[in-house]
N, CA and C atoms as a LAMMPS dump frame, in Angstrom:
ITEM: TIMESTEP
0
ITEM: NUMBER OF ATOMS
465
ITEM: BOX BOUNDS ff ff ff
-5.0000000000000000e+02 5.0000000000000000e+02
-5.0000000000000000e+02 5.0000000000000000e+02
-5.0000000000000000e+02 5.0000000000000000e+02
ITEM: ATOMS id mol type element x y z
1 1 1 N 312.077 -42.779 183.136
2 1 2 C 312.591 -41.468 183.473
3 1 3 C 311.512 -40.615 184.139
4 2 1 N 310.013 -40.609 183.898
5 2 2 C 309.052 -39.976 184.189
6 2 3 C 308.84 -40.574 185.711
7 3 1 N 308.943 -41.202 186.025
8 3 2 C 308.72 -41.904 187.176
9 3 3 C 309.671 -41.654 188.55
10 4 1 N 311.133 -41.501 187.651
11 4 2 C 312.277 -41.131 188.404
12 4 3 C 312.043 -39.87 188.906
13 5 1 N 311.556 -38.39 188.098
14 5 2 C 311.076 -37.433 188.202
15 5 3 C 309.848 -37.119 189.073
16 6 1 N 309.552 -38.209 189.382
17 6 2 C 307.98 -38.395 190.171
18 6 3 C 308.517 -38.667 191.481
19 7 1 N 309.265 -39.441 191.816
20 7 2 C 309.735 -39.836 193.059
21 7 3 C 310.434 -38.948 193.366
22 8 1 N 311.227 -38.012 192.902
23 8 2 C 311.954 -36.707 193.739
24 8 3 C 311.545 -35.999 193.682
25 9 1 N 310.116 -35.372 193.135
26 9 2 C 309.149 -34.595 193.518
27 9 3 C 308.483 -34.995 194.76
28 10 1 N 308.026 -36.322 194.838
29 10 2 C 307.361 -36.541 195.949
30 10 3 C 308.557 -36.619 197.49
31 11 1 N 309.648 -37.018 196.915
32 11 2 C 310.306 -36.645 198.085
33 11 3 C 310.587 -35.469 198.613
34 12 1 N 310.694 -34.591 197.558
35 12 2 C 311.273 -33.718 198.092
36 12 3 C 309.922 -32.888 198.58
37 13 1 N 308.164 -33.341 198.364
38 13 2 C 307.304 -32.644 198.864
39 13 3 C 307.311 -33.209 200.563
40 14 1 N 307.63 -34.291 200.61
41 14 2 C 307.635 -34.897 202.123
42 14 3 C 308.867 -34 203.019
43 15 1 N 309.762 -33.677 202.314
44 15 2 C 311.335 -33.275 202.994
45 15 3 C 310.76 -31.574 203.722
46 16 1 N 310.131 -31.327 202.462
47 16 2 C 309.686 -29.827 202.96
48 16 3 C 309.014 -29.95 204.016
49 17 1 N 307.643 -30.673 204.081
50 17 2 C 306.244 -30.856 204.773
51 17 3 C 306.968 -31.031 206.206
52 18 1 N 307.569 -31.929 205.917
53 18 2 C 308.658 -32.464 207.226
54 18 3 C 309.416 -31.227 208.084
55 19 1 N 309.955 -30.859 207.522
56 19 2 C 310.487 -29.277 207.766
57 19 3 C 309.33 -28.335 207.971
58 20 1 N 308.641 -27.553 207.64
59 20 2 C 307.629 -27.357 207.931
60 20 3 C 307.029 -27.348 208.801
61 21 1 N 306.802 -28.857 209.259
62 21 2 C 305.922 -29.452 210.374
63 21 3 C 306.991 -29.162 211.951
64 22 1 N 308.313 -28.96 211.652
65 22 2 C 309.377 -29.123 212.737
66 22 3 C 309.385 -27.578 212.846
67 23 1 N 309.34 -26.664 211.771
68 23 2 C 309.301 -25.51 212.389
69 23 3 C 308.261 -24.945 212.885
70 24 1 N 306.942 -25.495 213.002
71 24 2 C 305.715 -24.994 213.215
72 24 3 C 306.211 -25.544 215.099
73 25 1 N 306.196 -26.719 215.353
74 25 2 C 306.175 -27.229 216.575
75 25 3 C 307.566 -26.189 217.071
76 26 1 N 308.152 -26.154 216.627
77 26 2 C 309.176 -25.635 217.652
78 26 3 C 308.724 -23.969 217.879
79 27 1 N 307.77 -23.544 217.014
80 27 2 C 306.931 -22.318 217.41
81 27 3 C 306.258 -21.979 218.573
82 28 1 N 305.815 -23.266 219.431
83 28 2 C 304.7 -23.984 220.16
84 28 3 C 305.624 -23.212 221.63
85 29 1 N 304.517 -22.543 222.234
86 29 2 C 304.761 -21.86 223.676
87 29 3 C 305.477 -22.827 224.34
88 30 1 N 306.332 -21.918 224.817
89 30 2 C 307.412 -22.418 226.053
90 30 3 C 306.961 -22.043 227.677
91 31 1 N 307.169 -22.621 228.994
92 31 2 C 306.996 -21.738 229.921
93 31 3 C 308.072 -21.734 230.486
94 32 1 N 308.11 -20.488 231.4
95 32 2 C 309.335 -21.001 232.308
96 32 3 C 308.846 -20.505 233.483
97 33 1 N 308.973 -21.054 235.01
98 33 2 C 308.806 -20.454 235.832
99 33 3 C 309.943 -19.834 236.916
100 34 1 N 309.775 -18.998 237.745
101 34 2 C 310.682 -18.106 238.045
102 34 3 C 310.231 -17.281 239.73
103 35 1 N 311.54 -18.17 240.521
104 35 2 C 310.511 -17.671 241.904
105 35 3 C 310.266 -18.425 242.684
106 36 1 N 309.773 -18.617 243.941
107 36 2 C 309.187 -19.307 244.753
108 36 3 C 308.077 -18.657 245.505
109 37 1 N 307.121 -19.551 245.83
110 37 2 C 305.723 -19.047 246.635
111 37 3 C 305.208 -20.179 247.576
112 38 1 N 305.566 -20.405 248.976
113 38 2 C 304.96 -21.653 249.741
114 38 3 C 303.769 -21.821 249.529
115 39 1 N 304.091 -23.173 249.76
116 39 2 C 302.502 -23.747 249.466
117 39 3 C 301.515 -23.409 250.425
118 40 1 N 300.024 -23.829 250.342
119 40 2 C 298.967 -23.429 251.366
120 40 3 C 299.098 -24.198 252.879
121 41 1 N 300.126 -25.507 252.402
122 41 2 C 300.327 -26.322 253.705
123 41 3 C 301.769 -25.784 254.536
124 42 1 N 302.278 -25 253.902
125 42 2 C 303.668 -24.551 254.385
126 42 3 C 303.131 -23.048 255.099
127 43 1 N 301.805 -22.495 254.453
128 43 2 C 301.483 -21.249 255.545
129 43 3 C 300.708 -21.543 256.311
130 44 1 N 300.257 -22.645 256.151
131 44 2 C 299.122 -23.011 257.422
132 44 3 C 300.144 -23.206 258.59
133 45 1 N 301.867 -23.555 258.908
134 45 2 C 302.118 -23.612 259.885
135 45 3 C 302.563 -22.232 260.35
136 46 1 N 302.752 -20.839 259.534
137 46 2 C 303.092 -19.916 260.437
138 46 3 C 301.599 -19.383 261.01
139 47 1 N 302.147 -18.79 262.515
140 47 2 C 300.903 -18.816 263.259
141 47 3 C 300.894 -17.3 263.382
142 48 1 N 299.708 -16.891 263.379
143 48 2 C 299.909 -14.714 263.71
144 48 3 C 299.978 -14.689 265.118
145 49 1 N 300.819 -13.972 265.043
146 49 2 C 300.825 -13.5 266.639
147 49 3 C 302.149 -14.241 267.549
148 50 1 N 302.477 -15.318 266.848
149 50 2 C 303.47 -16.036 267.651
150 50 3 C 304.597 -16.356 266.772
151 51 1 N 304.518 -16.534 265.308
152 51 2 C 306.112 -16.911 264.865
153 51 3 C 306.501 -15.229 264.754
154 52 1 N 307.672 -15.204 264.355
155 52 2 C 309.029 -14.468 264.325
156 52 3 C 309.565 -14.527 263.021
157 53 1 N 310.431 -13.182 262.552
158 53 2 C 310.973 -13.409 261.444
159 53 3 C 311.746 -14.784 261.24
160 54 1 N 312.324 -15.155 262.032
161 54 2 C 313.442 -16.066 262.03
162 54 3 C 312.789 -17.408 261.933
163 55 1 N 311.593 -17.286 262.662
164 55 2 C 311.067 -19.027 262.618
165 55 3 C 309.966 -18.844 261.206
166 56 1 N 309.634 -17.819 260.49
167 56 2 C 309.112 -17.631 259.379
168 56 3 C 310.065 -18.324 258.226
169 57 1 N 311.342 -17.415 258.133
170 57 2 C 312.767 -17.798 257.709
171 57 3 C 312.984 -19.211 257.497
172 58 1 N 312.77 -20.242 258.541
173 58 2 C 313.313 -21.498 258.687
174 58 3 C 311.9 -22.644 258.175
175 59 1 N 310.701 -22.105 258.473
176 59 2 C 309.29 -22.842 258.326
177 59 3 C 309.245 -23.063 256.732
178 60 1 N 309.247 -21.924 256.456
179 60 2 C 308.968 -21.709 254.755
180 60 3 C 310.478 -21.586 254.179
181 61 1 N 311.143 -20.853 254.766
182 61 2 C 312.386 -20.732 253.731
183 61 3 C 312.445 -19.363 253.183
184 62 1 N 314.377 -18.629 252.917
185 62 2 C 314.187 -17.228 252.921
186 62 3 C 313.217 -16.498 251.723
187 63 1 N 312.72 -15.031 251.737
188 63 2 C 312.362 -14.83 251.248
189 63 3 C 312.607 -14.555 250.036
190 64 1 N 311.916 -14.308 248.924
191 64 2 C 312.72 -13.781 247.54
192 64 3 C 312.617 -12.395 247.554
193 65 1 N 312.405 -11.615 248.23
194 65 2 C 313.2 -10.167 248.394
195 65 3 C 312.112 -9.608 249.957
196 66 1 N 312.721 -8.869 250.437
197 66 2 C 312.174 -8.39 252.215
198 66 3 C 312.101 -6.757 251.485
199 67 1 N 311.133 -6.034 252.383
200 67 2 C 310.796 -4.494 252.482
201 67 3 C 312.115 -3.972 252.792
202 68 1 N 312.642 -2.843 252.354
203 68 2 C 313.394 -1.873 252.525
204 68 3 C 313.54 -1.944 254.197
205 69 1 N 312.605 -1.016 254.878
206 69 2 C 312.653 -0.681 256.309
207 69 3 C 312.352 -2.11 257.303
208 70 1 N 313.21 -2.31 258.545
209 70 2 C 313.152 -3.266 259.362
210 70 3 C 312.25 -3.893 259.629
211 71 1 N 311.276 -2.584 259.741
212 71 2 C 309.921 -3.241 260.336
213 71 3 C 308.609 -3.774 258.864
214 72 1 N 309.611 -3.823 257.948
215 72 2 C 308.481 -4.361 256.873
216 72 3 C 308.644 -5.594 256.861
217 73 1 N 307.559 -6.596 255.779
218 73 2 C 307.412 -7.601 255.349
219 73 3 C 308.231 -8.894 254.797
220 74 1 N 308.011 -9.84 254.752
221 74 2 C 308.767 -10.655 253.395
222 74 3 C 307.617 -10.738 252.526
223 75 1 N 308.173 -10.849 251.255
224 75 2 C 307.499 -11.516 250.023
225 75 3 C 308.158 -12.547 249.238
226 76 1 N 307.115 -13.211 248.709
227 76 2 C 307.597 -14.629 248.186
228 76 3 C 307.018 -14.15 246.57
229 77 1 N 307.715 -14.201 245.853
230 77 2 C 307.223 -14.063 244.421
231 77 3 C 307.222 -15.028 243.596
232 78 1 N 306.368 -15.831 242.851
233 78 2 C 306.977 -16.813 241.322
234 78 3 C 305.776 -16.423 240.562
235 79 1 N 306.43 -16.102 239.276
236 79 2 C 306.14 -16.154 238.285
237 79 3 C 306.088 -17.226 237.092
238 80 1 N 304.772 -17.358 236.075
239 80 2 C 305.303 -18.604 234.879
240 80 3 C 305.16 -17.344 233.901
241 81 1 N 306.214 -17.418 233.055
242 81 2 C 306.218 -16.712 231.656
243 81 3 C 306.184 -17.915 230.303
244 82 1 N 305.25 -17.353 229.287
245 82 2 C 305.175 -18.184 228.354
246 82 3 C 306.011 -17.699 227.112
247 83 1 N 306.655 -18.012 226.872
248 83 2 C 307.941 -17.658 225.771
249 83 3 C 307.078 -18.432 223.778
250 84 1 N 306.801 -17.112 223.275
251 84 2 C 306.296 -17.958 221.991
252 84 3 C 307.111 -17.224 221.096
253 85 1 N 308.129 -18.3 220.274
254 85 2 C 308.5 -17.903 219.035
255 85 3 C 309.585 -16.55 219.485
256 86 1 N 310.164 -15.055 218.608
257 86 2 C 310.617 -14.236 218.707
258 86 3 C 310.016 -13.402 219.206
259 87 1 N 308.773 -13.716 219.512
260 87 2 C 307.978 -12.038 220.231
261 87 3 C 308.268 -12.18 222.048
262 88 1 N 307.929 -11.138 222.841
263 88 2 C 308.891 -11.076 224.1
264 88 3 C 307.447 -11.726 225.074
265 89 1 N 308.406 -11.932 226.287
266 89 2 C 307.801 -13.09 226.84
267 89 3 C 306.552 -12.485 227.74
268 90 1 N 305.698 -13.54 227.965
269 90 2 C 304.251 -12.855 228.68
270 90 3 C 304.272 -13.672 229.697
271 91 1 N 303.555 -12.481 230.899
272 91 2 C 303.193 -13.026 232.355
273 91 3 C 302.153 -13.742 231.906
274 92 1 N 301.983 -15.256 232.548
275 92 2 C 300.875 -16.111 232.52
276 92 3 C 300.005 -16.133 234.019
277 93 1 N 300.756 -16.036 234.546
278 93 2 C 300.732 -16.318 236.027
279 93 3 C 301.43 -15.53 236.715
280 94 1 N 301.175 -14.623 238.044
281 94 2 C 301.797 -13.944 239.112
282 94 3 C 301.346 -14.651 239.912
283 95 1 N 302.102 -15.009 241.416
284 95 2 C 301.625 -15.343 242.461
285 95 3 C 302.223 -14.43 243.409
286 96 1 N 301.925 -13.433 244.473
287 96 2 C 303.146 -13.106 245.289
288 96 3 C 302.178 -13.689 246.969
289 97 1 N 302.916 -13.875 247.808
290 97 2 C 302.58 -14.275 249.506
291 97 3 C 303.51 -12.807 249.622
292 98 1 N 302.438 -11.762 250.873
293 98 2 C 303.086 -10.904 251.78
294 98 3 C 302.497 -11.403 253.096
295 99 1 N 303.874 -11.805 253.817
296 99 2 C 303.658 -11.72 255.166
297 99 3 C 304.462 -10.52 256.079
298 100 1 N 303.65 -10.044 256.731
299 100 2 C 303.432 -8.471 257.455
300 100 3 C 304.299 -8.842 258.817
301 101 1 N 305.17 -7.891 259.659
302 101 2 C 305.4 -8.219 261.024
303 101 3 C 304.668 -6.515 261.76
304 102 1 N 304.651 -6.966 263.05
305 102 2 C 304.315 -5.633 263.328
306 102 3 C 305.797 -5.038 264.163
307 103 1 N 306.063 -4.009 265.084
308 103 2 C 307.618 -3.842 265.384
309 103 3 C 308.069 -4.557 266.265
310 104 1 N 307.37 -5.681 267.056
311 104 2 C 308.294 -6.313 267.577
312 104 3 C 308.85 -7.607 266.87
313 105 1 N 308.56 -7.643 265.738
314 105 2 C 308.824 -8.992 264.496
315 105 3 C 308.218 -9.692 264.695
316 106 1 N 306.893 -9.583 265.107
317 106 2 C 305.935 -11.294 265.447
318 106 3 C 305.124 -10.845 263.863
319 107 1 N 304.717 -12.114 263.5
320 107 2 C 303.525 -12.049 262.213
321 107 3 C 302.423 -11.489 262.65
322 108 1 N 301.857 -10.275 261.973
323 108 2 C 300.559 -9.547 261.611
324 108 3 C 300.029 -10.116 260.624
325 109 1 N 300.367 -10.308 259.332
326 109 2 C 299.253 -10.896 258.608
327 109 3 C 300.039 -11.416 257.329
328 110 1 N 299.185 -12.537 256.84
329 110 2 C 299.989 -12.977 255.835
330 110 3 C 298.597 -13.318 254.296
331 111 1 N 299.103 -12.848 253.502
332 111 2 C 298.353 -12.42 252.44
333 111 3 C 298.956 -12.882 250.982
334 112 1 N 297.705 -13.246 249.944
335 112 2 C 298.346 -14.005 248.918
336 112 3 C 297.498 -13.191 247.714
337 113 1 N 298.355 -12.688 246.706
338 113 2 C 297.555 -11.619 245.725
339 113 3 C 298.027 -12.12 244.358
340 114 1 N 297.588 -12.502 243.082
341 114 2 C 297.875 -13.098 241.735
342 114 3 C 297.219 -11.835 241.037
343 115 1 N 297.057 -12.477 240.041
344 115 2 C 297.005 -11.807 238.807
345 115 3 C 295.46 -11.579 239.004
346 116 1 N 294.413 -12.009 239.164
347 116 2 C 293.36 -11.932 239.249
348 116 3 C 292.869 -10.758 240.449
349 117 1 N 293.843 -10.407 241.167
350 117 2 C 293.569 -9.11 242.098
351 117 3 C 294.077 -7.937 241.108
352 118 1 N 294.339 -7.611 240.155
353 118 2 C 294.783 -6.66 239.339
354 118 3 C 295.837 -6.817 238.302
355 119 1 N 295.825 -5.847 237.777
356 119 2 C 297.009 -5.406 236.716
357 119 3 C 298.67 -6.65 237.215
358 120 1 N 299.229 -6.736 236.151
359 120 2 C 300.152 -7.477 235.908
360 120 3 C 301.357 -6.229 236.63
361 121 1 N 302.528 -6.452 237.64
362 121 2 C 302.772 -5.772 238.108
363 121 3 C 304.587 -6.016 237.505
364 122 1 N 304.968 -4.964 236.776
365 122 2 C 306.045 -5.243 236.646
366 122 3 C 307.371 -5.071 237.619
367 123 1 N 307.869 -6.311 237.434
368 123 2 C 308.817 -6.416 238.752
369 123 3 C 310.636 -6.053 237.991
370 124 1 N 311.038 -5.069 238.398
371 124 2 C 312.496 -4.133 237.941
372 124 3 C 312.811 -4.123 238.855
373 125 1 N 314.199 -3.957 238.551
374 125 2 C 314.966 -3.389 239.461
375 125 3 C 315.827 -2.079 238.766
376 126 1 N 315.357 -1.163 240.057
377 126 2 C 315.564 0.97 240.13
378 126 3 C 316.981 0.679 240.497
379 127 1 N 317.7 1.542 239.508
380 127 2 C 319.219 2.05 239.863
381 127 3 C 319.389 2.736 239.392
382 128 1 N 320.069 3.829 240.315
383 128 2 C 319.87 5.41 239.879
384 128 3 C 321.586 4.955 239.096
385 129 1 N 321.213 6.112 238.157
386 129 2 C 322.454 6.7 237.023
387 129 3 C 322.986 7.171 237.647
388 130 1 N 323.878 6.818 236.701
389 130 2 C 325.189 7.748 237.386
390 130 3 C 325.461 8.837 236.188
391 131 1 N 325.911 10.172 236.586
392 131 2 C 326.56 10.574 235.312
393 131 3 C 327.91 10.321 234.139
394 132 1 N 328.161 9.244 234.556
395 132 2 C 329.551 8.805 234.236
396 132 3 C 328.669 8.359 232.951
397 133 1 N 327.68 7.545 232.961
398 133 2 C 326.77 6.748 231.493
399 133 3 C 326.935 7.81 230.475
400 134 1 N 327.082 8.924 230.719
401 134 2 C 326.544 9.718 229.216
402 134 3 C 327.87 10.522 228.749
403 135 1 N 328.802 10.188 228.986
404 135 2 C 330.349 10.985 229.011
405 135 3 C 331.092 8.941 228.059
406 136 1 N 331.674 9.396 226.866
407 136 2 C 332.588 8.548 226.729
408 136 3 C 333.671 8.089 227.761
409 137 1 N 334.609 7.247 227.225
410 137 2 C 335.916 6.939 227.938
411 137 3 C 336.854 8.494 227.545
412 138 1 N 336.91 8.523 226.564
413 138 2 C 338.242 9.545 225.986
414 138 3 C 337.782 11.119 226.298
415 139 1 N 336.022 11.203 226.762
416 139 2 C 335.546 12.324 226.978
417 139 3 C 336.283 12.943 228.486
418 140 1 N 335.986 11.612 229.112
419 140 2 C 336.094 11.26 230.649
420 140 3 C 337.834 11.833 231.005
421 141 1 N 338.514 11.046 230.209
422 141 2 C 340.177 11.262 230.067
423 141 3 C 340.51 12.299 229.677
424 142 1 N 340.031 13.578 228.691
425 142 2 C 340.517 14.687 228.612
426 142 3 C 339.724 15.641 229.412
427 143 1 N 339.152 15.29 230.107
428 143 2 C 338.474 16.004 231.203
429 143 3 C 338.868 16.123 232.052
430 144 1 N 339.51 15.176 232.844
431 144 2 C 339.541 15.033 233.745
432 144 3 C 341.335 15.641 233.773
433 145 1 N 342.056 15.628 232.475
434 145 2 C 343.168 16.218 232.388
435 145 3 C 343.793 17.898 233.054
436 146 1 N 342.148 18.527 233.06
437 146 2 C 342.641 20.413 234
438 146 3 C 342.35 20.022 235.316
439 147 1 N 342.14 18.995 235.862
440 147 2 C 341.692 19.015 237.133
441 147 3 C 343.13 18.596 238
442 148 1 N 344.129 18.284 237.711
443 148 2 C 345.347 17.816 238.144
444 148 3 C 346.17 18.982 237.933
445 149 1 N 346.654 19.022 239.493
446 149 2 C 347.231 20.728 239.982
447 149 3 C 348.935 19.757 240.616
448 150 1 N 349.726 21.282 240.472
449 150 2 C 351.052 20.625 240.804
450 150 3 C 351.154 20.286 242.67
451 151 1 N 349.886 20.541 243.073
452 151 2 C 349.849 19.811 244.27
453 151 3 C 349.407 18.312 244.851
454 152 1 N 348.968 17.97 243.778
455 152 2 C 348.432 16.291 243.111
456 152 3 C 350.038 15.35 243.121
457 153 1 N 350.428 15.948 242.243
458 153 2 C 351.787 15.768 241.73
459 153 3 C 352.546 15.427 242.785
460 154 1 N 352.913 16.157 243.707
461 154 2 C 353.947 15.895 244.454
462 154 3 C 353.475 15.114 245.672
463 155 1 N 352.608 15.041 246.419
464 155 2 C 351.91 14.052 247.527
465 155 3 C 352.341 12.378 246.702
């Protein structure tokens, strides 16, 4: 009987350890990466002064987001984030490529900036509010109830 008692102690110290050992590893950093950035052999073929947005476009491939105004840039962004456990995820790596046009769309300059040129740059996206966010549904509906005139009505 003492023995029987011995063996499901020891099993059940392995069952834990075992468990244990599976939740420790599955703790173990994740990465993910996110993005694209051509390689050094894919910018060695755009040339300054002579490609074009369009043959930029087709050499390397579109950008992952272009400047606001016509006459701005593309940028190529990827990121690796390391995902550990429940806490929120960290930049490991930034890479961004800006290539510049000047106004007639030929390449001015093409430039490659990481994490090691500065601060970790957080990349959002700005969208202005609306005031509709801070008004319920039923706020919205009896509100909007004095604004309806008997000239609404009949059109």
């Amino acid at each position: 009987m003492l023995s029987l008692a011995y063996r499901l102690k020891s099993v059940f110290r392995i069952v834990v350890l075992t468990g244990a050992g599976l939740a420790l590893v599955s703790c173990v950093g994740q990465y993910r990466n996110h993005g694209y950035v051509p390689s050094e052999e894919d910018l060695a073929e755009v040339v300054l002064g002579v490609d074009t947005r369009d043959s930029v476009a087709e050499t390397i491939g579109a950008p992952s987001s272009s400047g606001i105004l016509d006459a701005s840039g593309y940028y190529y962004i990827a990121t690796r984030l390391r995902h550990y456990g429940p806490s929120e995820p960290k930049p490991v790596s930034r890479e961004l490529v800006a290539i510049s046009f000047d106004q007639a769309g030929v390449v001015s300059g093409v430039e490659r900036y990481g994490l090691e040129n500065g601060n970790v740059i957080p990349l959002q996206r700005r969208v202005t509010s609306s005031g509709i966010q801070d008004k319920t549904f039923l706020r919205q509906l009896l509100g909007s109830l004095g604004n309806i005139g008997p000239g609404n009505i009949v059109q």
